[in-house]
C-alpha positions as CSV (number, residue, x, y, z in Angstrom):
1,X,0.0,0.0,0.0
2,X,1.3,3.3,-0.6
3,X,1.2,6.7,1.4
4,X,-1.4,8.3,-0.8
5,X,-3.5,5.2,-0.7
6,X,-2.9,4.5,3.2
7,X,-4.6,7.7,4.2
8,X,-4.1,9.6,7.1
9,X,-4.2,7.1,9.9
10,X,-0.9,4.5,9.3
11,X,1.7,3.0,11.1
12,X,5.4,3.7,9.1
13,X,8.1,1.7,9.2
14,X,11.1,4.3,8.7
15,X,14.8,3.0,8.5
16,X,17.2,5.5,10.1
17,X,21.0,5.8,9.0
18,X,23.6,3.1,10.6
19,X,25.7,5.9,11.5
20,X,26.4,8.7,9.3
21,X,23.2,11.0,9.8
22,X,23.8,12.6,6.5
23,X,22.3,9.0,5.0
24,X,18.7,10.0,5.6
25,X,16.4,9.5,2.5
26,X,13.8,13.0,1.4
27,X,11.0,10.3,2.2
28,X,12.5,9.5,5.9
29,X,12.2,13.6,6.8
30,X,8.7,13.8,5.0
31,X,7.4,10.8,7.3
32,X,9.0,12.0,10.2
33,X,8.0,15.9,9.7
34,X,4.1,14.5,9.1
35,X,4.2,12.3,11.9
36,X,2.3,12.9,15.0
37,X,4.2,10.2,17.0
38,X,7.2,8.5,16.7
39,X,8.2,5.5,18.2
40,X,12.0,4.9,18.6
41,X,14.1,2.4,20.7
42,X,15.8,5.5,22.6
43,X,14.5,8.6,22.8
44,X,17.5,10.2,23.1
45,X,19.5,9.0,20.0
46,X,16.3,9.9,17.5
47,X,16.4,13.5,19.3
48,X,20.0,13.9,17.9
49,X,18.6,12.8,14.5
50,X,15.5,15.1,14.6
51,X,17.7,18.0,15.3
52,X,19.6,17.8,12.7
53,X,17.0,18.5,10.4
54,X,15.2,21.0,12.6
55,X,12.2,18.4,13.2
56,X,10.2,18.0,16.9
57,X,7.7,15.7,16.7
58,X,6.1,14.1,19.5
59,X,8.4,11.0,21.1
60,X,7.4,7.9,22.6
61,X,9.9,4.8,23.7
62,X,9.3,1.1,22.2
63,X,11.9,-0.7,23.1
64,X,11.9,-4.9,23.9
65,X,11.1,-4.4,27.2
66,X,7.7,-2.5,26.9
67,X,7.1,-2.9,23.0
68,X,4.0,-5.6,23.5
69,X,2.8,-3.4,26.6
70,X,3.3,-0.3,24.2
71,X,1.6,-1.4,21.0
72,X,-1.8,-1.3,22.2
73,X,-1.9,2.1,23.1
74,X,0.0,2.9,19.5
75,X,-2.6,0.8,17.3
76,X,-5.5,2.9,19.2
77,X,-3.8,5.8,18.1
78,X,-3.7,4.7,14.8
79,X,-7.1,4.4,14.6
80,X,-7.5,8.0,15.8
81,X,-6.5,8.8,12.6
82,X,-2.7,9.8,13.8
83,X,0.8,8.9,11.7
84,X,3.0,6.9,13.6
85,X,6.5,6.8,12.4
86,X,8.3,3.9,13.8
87,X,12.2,4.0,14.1
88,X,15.3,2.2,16.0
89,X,18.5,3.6,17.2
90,X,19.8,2.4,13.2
91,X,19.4,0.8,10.6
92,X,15.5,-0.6,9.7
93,X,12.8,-2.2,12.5
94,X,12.5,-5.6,13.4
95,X,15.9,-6.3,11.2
96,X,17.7,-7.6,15.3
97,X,15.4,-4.5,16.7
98,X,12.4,-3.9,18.0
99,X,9.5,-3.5,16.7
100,X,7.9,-6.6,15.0
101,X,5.1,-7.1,17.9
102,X,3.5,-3.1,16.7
103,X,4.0,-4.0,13.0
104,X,1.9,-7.5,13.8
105,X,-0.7,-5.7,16.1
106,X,-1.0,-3.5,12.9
107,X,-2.1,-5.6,10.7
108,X,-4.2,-7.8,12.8
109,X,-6.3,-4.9,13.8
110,X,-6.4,-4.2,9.7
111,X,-4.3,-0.7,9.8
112,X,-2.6,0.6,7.2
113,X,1.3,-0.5,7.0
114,X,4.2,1.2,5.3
115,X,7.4,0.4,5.2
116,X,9.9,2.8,3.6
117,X,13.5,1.6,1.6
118,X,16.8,2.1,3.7
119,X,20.0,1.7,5.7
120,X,21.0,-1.6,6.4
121,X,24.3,-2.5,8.2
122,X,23.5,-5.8,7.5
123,X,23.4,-5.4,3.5
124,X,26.2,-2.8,3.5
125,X,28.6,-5.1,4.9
126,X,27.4,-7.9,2.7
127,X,28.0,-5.9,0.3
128,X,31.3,-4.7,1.6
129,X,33.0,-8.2,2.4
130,X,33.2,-9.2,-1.8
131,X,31.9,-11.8,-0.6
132,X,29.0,-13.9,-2.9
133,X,25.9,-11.8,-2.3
134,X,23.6,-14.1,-4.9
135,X,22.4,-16.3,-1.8
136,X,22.9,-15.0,2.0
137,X,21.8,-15.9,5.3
138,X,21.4,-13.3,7.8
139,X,21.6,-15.1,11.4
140,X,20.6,-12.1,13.9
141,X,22.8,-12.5,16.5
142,X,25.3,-15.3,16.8
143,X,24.7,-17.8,19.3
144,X,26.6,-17.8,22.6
145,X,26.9,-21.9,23.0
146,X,30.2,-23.5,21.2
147,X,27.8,-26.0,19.8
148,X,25.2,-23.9,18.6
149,X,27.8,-21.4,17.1
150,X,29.7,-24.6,15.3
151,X,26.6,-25.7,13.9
152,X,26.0,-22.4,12.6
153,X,29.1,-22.1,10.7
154,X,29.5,-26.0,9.6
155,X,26.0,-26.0,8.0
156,X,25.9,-22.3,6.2
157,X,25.5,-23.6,2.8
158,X,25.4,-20.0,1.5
159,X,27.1,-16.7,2.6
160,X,26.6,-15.9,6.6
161,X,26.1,-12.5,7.8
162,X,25.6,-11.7,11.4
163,X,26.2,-9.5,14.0
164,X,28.8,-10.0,16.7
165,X,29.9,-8.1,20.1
166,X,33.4,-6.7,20.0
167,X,34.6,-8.9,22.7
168,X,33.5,-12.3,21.3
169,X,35.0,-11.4,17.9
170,X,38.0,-13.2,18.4
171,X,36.9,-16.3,19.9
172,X,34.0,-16.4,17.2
173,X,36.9,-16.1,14.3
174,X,39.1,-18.8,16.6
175,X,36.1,-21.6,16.3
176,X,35.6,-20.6,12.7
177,X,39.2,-21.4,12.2
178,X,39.0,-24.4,14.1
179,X,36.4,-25.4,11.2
180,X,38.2,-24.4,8.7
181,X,41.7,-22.0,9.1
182,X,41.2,-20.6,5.2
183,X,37.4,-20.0,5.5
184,X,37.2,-16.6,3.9
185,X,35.5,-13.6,6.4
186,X,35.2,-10.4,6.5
187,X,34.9,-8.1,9.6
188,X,32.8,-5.3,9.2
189,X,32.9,-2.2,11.5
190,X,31.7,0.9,12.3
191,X,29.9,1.3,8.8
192,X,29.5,4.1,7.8
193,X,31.2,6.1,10.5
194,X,34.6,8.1,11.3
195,X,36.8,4.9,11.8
196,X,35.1,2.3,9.7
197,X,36.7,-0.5,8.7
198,X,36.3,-4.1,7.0
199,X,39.3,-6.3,7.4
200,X,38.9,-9.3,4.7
201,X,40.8,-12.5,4.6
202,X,40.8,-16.6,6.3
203,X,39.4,-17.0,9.8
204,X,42.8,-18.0,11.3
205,X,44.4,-14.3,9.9
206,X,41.1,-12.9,11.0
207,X,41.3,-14.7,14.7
208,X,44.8,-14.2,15.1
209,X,44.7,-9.9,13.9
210,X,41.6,-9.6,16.6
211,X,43.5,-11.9,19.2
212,X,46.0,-9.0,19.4
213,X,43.8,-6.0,18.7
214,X,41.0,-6.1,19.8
215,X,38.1,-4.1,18.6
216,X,35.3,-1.7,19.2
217,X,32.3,-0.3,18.2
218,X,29.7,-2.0,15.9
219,X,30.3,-5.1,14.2
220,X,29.1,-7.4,11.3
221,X,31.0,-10.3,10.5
222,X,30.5,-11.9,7.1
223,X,31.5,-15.5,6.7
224,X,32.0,-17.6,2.9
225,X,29.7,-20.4,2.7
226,X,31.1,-23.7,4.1
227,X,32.7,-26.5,1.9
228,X,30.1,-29.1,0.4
229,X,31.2,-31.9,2.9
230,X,31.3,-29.8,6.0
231,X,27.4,-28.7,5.3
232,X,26.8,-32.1,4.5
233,X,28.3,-33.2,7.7
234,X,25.7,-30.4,9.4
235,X,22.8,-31.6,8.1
236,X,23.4,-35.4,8.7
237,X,24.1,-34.0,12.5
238,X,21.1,-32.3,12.1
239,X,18.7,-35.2,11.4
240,X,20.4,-37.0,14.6
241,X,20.0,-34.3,16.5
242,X,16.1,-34.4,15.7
243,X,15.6,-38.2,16.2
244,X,17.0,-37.5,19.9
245,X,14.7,-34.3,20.1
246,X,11.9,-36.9,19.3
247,X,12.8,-39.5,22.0
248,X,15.6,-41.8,20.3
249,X,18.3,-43.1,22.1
250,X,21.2,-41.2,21.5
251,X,23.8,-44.4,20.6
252,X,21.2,-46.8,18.5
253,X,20.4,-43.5,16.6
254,X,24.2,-42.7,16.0
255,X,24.2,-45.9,14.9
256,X,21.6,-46.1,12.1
257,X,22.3,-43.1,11.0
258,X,25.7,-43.9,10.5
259,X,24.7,-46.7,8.2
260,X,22.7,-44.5,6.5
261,X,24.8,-41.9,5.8
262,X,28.6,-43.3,5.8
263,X,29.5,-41.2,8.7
264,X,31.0,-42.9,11.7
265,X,28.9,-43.6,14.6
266,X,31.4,-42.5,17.0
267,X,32.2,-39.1,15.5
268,X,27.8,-38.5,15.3
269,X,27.4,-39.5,19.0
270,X,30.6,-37.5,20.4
271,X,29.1,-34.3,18.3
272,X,26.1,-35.2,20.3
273,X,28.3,-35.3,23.7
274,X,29.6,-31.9,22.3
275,X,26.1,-30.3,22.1
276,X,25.5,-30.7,25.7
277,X,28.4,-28.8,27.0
């Protein structure tokens, strides 16, 4: 729906710059400058963004502690007839940031959604690494678990893009070595900012660079897709994995689907052992 057919009463979805505020789109200042609420993450970042361009309309926090508590009062507005702009600290809603519970009250109670084009760090670093962009799988944030994270980056069939804290960059890079030492990354940070950076090259250059200077500010690490025979090796863990979920007996399952499969029933069941740590 567009913003001449959504009428007066709409909830937008407005994607704010990743860091430079001179990345703000003509449609971004109309939206916000017609608005007669907008919802941000922190009402004191957005302020530094409305200022810029000389605009004061009304603020209200939605953040992921109070967004479902929050989105009830916002959807009656709505249906007031009033604009409400939604926005997060950077980059686009619901992309890792609040927001999604609003957008889904929206259209449940039938309201007009838009969603306006825009920053991404996500994209811009994908775009950034030279890495292939033709398939991609964005994964949020990475997991904390060994296990979980090893799964992660054993099974990506396809390029991996993520977002990662500057203190577990290095051990993230040393278990993506572990995988595979020449796996081609590339570290993506502070986009768009002052001291940006993207560092490309094989996890173990990657792990051992961050292992002795380590980083800060905001980061997106983008990983190559895994060899055919360590995704394969994933997924065969994966169906195990699953059989257990359902009630199988860890051992007899290794088992059968070892025979199944070719891989050895030890290795399946000590990945198992692995998962549990």
């Amino acid at each position: 729906m567009t913003a001449a057919a959504a009428g007066p009463g709409r909830l937008v979805v407005c994607p704010t710059p990743i860091g430079n505020l001179g990345d703000v789109t003509l449609r971004l200042l109309e939206v916000l400058a017609e608005a007669d609420l907008v919802a941000c993450e922190d009402t004191r970042h957005t302020k530094r963004l409305l200022e810029r361009y000389e605009l004061s309309p009304s603020l209200v926090s939605l953040h992921e502690h109070n967004e479902r508590a929050r989105a009830g009062d916002l959807i009656a507005r709505i249906r007031e007839g009033a604009v409400v702009a939604l926005v997060s600290d950077a980059g686009t809603p619901l992309v890792s940031d609040p927001g999604f519970a609003l957008v889904r009250a929206c259209l449940d109670a039938g309201l007009p959604l838009e969603a306006l084009p825009g920053p991404s760090a996500a994209l811009t670093a994908l775009i950034l690494s030279g890495l292939p962009v033709e398939r991609f799988k964005f994964a949020g944030f990475l997991p904390r678990k060994r296990a979980q994270l090893d799964a992660l980056l054993a099974g990506a069939t396809e390029t991996l893009v993520a977002f990662e804290s500057p203190r577990r960059l290095a051990a993230t890079l040393t278990a993506l070595a572990a995988l595979d030492p020449g796996r081609p990354a590339a570290v993506c940070r502070e986009l768009t900012k002052l001291h940006e950076e993207v560092r490309r090259a094989g996890a173990s250059e990657l792990a051992a660079h961050y292992s002795q200077n380590p980083p800060r500010g905001e980061i997106v690490l983008v990983v190559g897709a895994a060899p055919p025979e360590s995704a394969r090796r994933e997924q065969v863990l994966g169906a195990l994995r699953e059989l257990v979920a359902a009630g199988a007996r860890a051992r007899p399952a290794a088992a059968a689907v070892a025979k199944l499969t070719g891989v050895r029933a030890n290795e399946l069941y000590a990945e198992l052992q692995r998962d549990g740590q």
